[in-house]
C-alpha positions in Angstrom: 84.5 95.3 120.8 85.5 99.0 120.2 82.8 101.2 120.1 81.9 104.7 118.4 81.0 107.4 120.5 80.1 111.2 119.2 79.2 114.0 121.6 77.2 116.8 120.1 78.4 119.8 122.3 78.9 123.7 122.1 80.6 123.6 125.1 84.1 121.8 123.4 86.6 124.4 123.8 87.7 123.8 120.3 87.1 126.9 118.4 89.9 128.7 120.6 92.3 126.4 118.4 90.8 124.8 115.4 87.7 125.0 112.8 84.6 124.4 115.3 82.7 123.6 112.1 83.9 120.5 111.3 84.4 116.9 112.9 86.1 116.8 116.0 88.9 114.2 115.9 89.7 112.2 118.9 93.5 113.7 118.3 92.0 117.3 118.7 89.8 116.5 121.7 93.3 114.7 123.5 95.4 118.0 122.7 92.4 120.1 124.4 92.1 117.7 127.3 95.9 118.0 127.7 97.0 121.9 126.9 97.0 123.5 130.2 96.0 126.4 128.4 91.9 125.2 127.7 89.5 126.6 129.3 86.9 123.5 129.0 83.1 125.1 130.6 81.9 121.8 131.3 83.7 119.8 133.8 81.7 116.9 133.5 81.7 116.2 129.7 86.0 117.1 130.1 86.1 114.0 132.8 83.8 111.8 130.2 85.9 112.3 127.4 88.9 111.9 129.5 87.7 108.3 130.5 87.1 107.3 127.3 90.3 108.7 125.7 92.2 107.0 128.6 90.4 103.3 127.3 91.8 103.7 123.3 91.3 100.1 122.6 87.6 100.1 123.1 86.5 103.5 122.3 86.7 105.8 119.3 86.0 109.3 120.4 84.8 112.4 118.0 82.7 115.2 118.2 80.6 118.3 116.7 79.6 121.2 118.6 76.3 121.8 117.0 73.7 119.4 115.6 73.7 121.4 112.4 77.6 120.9 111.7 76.6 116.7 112.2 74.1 117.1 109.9 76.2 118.9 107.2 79.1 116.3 107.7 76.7 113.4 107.4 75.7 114.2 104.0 78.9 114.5 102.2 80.6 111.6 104.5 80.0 108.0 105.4 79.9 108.3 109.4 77.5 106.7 111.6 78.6 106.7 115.2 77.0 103.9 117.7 76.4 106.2 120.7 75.9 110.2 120.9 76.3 112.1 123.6 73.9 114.8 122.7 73.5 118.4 124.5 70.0 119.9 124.0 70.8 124.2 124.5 72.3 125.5 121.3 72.8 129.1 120.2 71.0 127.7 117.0 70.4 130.7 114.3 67.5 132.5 113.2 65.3 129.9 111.0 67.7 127.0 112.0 66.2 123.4 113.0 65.9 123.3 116.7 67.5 120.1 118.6 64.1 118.7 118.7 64.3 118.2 114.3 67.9 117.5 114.8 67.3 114.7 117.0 64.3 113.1 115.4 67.1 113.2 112.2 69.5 111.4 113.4 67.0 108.5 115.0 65.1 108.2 112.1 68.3 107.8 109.9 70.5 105.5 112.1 71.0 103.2 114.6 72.8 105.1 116.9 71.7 105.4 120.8 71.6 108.6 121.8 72.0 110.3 125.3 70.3 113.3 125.5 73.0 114.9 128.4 71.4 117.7 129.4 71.4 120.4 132.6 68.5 120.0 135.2 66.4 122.9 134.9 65.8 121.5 131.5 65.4 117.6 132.0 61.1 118.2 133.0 60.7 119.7 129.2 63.1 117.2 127.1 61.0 114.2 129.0 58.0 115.6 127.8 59.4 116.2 124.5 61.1 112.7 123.8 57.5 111.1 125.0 55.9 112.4 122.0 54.4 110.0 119.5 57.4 110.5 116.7 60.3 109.7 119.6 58.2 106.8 120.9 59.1 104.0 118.4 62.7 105.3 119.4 62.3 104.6 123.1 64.5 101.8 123.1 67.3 103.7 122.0 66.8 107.0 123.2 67.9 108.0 127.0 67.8 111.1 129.0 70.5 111.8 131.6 70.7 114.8 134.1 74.1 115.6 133.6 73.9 117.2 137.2 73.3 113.8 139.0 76.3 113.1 140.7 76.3 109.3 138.8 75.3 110.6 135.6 78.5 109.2 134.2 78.2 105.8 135.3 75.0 105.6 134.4 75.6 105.9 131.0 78.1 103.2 131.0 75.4 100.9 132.9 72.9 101.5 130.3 75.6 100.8 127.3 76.3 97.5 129.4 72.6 96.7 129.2 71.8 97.3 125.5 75.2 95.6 124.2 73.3 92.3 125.2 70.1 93.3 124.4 69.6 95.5 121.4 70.7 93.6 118.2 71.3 96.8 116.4 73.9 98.1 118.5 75.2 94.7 119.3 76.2 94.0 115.6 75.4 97.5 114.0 79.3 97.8 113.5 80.3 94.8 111.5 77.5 94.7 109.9 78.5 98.1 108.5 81.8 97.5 108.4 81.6 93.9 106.3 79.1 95.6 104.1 81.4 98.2 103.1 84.0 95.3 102.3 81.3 93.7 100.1 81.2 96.8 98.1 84.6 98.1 97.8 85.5 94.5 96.8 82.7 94.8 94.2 83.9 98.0 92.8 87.0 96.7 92.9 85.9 94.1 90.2 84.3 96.2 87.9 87.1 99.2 88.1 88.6 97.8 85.1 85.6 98.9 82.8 85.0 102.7 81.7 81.8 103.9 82.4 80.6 103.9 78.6 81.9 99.8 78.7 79.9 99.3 81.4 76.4 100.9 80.5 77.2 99.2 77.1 77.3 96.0 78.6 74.0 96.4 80.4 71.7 98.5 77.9 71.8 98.7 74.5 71.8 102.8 73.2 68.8 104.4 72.3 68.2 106.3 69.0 68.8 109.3 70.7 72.4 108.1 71.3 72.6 107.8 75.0 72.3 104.7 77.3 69.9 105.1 79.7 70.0 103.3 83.1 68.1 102.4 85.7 68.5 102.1 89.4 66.9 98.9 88.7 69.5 98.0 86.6 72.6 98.7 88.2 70.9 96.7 91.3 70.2 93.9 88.9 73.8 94.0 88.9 75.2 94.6 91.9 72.3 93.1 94.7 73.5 89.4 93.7 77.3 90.0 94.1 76.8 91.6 97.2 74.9 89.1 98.7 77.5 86.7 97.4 80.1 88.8 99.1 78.4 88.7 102.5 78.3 85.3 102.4 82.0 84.5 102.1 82.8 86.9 104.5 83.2 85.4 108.1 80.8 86.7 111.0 81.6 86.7 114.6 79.2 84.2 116.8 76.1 85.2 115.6 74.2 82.9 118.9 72.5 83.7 122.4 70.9 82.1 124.9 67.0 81.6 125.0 65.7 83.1 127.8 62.3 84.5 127.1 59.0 83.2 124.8 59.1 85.1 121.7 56.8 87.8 121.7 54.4 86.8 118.9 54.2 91.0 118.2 57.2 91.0 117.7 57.3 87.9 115.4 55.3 89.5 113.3 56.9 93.0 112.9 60.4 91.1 112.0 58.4 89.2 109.1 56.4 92.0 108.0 60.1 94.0 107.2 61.4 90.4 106.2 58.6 90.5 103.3 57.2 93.8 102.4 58.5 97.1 101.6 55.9 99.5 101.9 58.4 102.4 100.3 56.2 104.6 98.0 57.2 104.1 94.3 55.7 105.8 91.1 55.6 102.6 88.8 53.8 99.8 89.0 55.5 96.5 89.8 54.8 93.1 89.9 54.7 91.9 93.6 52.9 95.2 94.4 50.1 94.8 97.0 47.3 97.4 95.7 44.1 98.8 97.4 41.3 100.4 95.2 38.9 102.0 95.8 36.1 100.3 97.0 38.8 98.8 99.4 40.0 95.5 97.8 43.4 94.2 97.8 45.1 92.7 95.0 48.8 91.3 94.1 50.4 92.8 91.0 50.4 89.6 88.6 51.7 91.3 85.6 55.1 90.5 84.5 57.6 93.3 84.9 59.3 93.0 81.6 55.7 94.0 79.7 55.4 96.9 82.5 58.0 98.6 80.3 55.7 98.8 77.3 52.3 98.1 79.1 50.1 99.4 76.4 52.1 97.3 73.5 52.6 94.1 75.4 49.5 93.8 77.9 47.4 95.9 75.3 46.1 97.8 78.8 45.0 94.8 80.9 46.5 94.2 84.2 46.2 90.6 85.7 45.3 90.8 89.8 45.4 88.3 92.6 42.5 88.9 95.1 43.2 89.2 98.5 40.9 88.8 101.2 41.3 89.7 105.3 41.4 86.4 107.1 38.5 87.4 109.4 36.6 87.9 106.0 33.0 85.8 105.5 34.6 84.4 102.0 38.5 83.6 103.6 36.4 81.9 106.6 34.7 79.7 103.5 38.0 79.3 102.1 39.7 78.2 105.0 37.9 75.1 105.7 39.3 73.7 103.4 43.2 74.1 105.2 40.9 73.5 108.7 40.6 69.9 107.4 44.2 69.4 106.8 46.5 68.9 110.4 49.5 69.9 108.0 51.0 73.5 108.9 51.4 76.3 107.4 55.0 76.7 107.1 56.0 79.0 104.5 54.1 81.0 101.8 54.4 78.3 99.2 53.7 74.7 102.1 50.1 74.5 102.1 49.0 71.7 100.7 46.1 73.4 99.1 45.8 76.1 95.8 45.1 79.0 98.4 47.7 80.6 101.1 48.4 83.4 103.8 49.7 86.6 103.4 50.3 87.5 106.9 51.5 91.0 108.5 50.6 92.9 106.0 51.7 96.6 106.6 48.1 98.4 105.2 48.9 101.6 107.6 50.5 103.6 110.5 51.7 100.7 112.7 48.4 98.2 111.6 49.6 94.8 110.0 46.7 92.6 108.4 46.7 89.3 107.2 45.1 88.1 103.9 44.2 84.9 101.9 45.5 84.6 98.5 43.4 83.2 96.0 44.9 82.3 92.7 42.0 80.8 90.8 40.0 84.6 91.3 42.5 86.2 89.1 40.9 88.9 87.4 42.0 91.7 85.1 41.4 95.3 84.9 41.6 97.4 81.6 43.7 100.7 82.1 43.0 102.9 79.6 46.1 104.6 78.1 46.9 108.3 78.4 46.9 111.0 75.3 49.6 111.0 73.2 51.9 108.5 74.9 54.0 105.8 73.2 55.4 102.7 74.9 55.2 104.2 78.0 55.5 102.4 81.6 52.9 101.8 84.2 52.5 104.2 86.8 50.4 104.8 89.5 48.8 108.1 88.2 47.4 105.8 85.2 46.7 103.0 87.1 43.6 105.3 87.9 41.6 103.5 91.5 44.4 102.1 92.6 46.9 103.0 95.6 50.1 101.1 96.3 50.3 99.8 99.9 53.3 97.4 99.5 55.7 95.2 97.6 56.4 91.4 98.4 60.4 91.2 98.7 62.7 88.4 97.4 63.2 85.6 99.0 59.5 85.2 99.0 58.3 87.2 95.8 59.6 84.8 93.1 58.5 81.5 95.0 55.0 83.3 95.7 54.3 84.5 91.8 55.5 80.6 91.1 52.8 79.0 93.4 50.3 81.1 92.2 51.1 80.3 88.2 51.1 76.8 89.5 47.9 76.9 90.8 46.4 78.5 88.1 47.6 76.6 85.2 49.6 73.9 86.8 49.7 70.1 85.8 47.8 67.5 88.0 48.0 64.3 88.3 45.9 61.1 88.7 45.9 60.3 92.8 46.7 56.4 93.8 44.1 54.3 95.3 43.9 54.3 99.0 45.2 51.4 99.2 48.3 52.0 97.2 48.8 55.3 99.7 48.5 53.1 102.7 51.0 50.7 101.4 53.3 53.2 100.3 53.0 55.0 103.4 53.9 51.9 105.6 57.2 51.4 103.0 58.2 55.0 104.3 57.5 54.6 107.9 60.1 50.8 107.6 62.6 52.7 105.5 62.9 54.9 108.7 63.4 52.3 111.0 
């Protein structure tokens, strides 16, 4: 597989030839590397990029020499390198970010490994830099390398070796980027036909004031299914390893919590939403979304709420005996066998995940009293008055959730058979599977 690599170095002879403020192409960094006239001041990022240059077919090659020209080209440009090469002394100008903020940047908004590649007399302070509580959930992808070691080299190479097989991120980061940009162009490319005003008109009808006003949520209503669509068809390399450890039941549980909750702050209210108030009791958002819009005029100011209770709670301990009795599993949000079920991995703060019961006969509503002078206005959190947002359940599991819990509230039942009809019909099953 070819991989992306980007050094972030002032020491590129580049500027004696070309624009230094820019991207550095591969090309450029091959004509430096071969013009006897360069004067290159570091001899061992010159015999780095001449290895990788010299191995085409599995590396791309660019480069920036500052962290501040990156950031620039970043924001204008769809770039998002798999490895960086990153050099921590910068003449950086007065009130500029420092490589410290530049590096936390690029962590926080990719998934790029970086290689901090940095003199000795400096490698005691950039340690105790990148151990600081904002790099640590970065450790995994973040290395430090003393470019003076004699196999400082090689043991970047060793360590790309080591993550290829281990870190999922960098193992399929690039066609997972590269197949999701081939979802989208071919989306685009379906909808090119229609003018902008042909589009909006067939999403929204236009407002007395003349203008059709949309919605992130509505151009996702749109696009989210094709592109899921898209990915499907499209056909993934081997997607399979080997088992070699337990799972790491920690771990389990931060992969679910991202599977089923985005805890990104919003303004309006949403059904799905998890909400604390107060008094600290959490509720699920029952309200429909389509009377959100107009909450005052179609909910006439009452919001419906799910309780939620923590698991370890006196009242979900009283609750639970009643799944305690039953040897059937838990095995998704909706297979419970009883009218209650589990929330787990809640993300309520910094790094905490809880786990709640949810209770759909305790629904309960809450009168929200409408503002001043506002018409057919939507729910927000600023009149929602009590009430914080700590999460939303995500799709796959939000619809099937909102269904169990309509189920359970006002849901058919249905006479059981006799005992002896059960045993019967159960011994009818267990020949059929003979």
């Amino acid at each position: 597989m070819k991989h992306t690599i980007c050094f972030i170095d002032d020491k590129i002879p580049v500027s004696q030839y070309f624009d230094d403020t820019d991207i550095i192409s591969g090309m450029v960094i091959q004509f430096l590397l071969r013009n006897e006239g360069t004067e290159w001041g570091d001899h061992v990022v010159k015999g780095l990029c001449e290895r990788l240059l010299n191995d085409k077919e599995n590396w791309s090659v660019s480069a920036f020499t500052s962290p501040a020209f990156y950031d620039n080209y970043i924001r204008d440009n769809v770039y998002s390198p798999e490895i960086m090469i990153y050099d921590w002394d910068y003449n950086m100008g007065a009130g500029s970010d420092d490589s410290e903020s530049y590096l936390l940047k690029i962590l926080e908004s990719s998934h790029t490994m970086v290689f901090i590649f940095s003199e000795s007399d400096n490698i005691l302070e950039i340690n105790e830099i990148v151990q600081k509580q904002e790099f640590y959930k970065f450790r995994n992808r973040l290395n430090v390398v003393n470019k003076g070691d004699v196999d400082s080299v090689e043991s970047i190479f060793s360590k790309i070796t080591e993550k290829e097989s281990q870190n999922f991120s960098f193992r399929y980061g690039h066609e997972v980027i590269y197949k999701s940009n081939l979802a989208i162009n071919k989306i685009l490319s379906e909808i090119s036909q229609l003018s902008v005003e042909e589009f909006f008109a067939s999403i929204k009808d236009c407002f007395n004031d003349g203008k059709y006003n949309i919605t992130n949520g509505d151009f996702i209503d749109v696009i989210v299914p094709r592109y899921k669509r898209a990915m499907y068809n499209i056909v993934w390399d081997n997607m399979s390893i080997i088992k070699q450890n337990e799972p790491n039941i920690k771990e389990v549980r931060k992969v679910w919590a991202y599977r089923l909750y985005d805890d990104t702050p919003s303004s309006y209210v949403a059904m799905g939403d998890i909400v604390k108030n107060d008094e600290g009791d959490f509720f699920i958002v029952f309200s429909s979304d389509c009377h959100m819009n107009r909450f005052w005029k179609k909910n006439g100011g009452y919001i419906s709420l799910i309780p939620l209770v923590k698991i370890e709670s006196d009242m979900a301990k009283e609750q639970l005996k009643f799944i305690a009795t039953n040897s059937t599993k838990i095995t998704s949000l909706t297979n419970c066998q009883v009218s209650m079920t589990l929330l787990p991995a809640v993300p309520v703060g910094d790094s905490i995940l809880e786990d709640f019961v949810v209770l759909p006969k305790s629904i309960t509503s809450v009168k929200v009293e409408k503002p001043e002078g506002l018409q057919n206005v939507s729910l927000n959190y600023k009149t929602l008055r009590g009430f914080t947002k700590v999460a939303s359940v995500l799709d796959p599991f939000k619809s099937p959730l909102l269904q169990f819990v309509m189920d359970n509230i006002s849901g058919y039942g249905c006479p059981d058979f006799p005992e002896i009809l059960q045993e019967q019909l159960l011994e009818m099953i267990k020949k059929a599977r003979l």
